[in-house]
N, C-alpha and C positions, 0 to 999 in steps of 0.2 A: 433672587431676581435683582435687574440692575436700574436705578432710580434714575428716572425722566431726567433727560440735560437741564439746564437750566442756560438758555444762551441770555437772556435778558428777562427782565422784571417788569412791569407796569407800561402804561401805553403807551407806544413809542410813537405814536403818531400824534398826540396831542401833548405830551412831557414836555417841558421846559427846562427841568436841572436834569441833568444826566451824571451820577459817579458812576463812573470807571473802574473796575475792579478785575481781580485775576481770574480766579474761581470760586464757584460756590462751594462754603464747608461742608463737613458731613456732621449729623448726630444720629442718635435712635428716632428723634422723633422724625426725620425725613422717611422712614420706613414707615414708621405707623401712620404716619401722614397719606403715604400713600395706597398702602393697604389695609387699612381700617378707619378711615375718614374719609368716605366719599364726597363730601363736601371739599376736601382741601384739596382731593383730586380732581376736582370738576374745576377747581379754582384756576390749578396748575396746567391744567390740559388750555382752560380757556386763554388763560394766559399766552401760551407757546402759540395760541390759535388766531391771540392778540382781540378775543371778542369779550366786551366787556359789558355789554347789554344791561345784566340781573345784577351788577355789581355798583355800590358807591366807593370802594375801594380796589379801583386797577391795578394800585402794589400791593400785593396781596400780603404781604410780610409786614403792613399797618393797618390792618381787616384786626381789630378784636376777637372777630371768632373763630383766631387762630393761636388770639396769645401762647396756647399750648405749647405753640413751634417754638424750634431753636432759633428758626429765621426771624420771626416778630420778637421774639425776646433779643435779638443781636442787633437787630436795626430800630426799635424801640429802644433800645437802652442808647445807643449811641445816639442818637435822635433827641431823646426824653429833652434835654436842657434848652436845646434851640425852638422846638417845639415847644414849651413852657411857654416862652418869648413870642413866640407867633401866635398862639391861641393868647397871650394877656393884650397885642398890642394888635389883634384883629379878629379876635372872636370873644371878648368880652370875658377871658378868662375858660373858654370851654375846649377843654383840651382834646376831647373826641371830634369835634368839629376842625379845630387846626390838623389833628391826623388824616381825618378824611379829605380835609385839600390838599394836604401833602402830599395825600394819597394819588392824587388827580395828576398831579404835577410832577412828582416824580418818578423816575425811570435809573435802570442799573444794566450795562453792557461786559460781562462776563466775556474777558477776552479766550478763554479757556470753560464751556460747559459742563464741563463732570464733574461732581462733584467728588473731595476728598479731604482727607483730617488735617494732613499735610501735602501740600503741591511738591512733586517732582520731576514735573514735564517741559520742563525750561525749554527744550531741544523744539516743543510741537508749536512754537510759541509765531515763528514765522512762515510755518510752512500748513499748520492743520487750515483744513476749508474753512469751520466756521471760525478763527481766530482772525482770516482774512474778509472774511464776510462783517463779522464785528468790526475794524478798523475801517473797514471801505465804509460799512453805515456812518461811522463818525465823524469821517471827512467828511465825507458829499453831504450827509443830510442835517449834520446839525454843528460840526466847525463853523461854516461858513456864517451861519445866525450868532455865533456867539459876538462877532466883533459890531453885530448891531446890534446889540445889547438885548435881542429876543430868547437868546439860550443861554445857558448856562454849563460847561463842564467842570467835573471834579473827578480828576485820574487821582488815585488813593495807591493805586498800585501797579508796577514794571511801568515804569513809563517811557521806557527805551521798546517794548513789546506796541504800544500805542503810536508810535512815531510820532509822538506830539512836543511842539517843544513849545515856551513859555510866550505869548502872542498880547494877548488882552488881557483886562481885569476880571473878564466872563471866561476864562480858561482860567482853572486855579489844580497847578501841579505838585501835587506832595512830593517833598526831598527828603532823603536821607530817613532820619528816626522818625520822621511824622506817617510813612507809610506804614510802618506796624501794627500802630493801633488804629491809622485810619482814621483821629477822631472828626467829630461833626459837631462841636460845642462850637457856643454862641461865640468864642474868641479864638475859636482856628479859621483859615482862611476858606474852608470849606465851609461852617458854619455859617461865616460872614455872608458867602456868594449867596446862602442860602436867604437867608435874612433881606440880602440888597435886593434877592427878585421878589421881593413882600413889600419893597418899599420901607422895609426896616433899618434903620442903619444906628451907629449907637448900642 
């Protein structure tokens, strides 16, 4: 059987930082997730459904009661160090609590839905519906807040697929070797973006 797209993560209606990314990866636990954790598919379905009612965690891939996932374990680990920073210098140290605002606040635009170990769909990149549906959401609904300093983007990856080019300090576009590993540590410029809408800086 073949696993739910994933066009975006977390609530795109109330988010403030947005990364940008290609596609989502694959492991086992995306199977078991879906067919043997009815909880992580009630998550996943609500998600795409965008209702986040029962939930303190609208990204669901910093929901605890998923650490299981490959996804909470990939974006939790990338996370962890800025995070650290956000929970010491706005929640008194409680690191559960900075994830669950995090949680609140951020969002992920998969220019490419389907998930795979390795991407080799370069060709679907201008022409697939929702690859064009993801870039129209980014102009029209949340470019335009960024140069008010109300949103935040972080393209991590294909940023020729994104049509975005380098504008404000609230657009922050990886180059070259910094797209591979994508990091989100307290001293990359995604980190940073991350940190500056906490009112962090330093």
């Amino acid at each position: 059987s073949s696993l739910l797209p994933i066009p975006y993560g977390g609530n795109l209606a109330k988010a403030d930082i947005f990364v940008l990314l290609l596609n989502p990866g694959f492991s086992f636990t995306d199977y078991y997730g879906e067919t043997e954790v009815p909880a992580y598919r009630a998550a996943l379905e609500n998600n795409l459904r965008q209702s986040f009612a029962n939930t303190d965690f609208p990204f669901l891939w910093l929901n605890p009661d998923f650490c299981w996932h490959g996804g909470f374990c990939w974006w939790e680990k990338k996370l962890r160090p800025t995070l650290t920073r956000i929970a010491d210098k706005k929640f008194k140290g409680k690191y559960l609590d900075a994830m669950r605002s995090l949680s609140r606040r951020l969002a992920i635009i998969e220019l490419i839905p389907y998930h795979s170990v390795s991407f080799q769909g370069h060709g679907l990149i201008k022409s697939l519906p929702s690859a064009i549906a993801a870039r129209l959401f980014i102009h029209e609904n949340v470019l335009p807040d960024t140069s008010a300093g109300k949103k935040t983007i972080i393209l991590t990856r294909q940023a020729a697929g994104w049509d975005l080019r380098q504008g404000n300090r609230n657009l922050v576009i990886y180059q070259g070797g910094q797209t591979r590993g994508a990091s989100l540590g307290p001293s990359t410029k995604g980190g940073e973006a991350i940190l500056r809408s906490y009112g962090i800086v330093g």
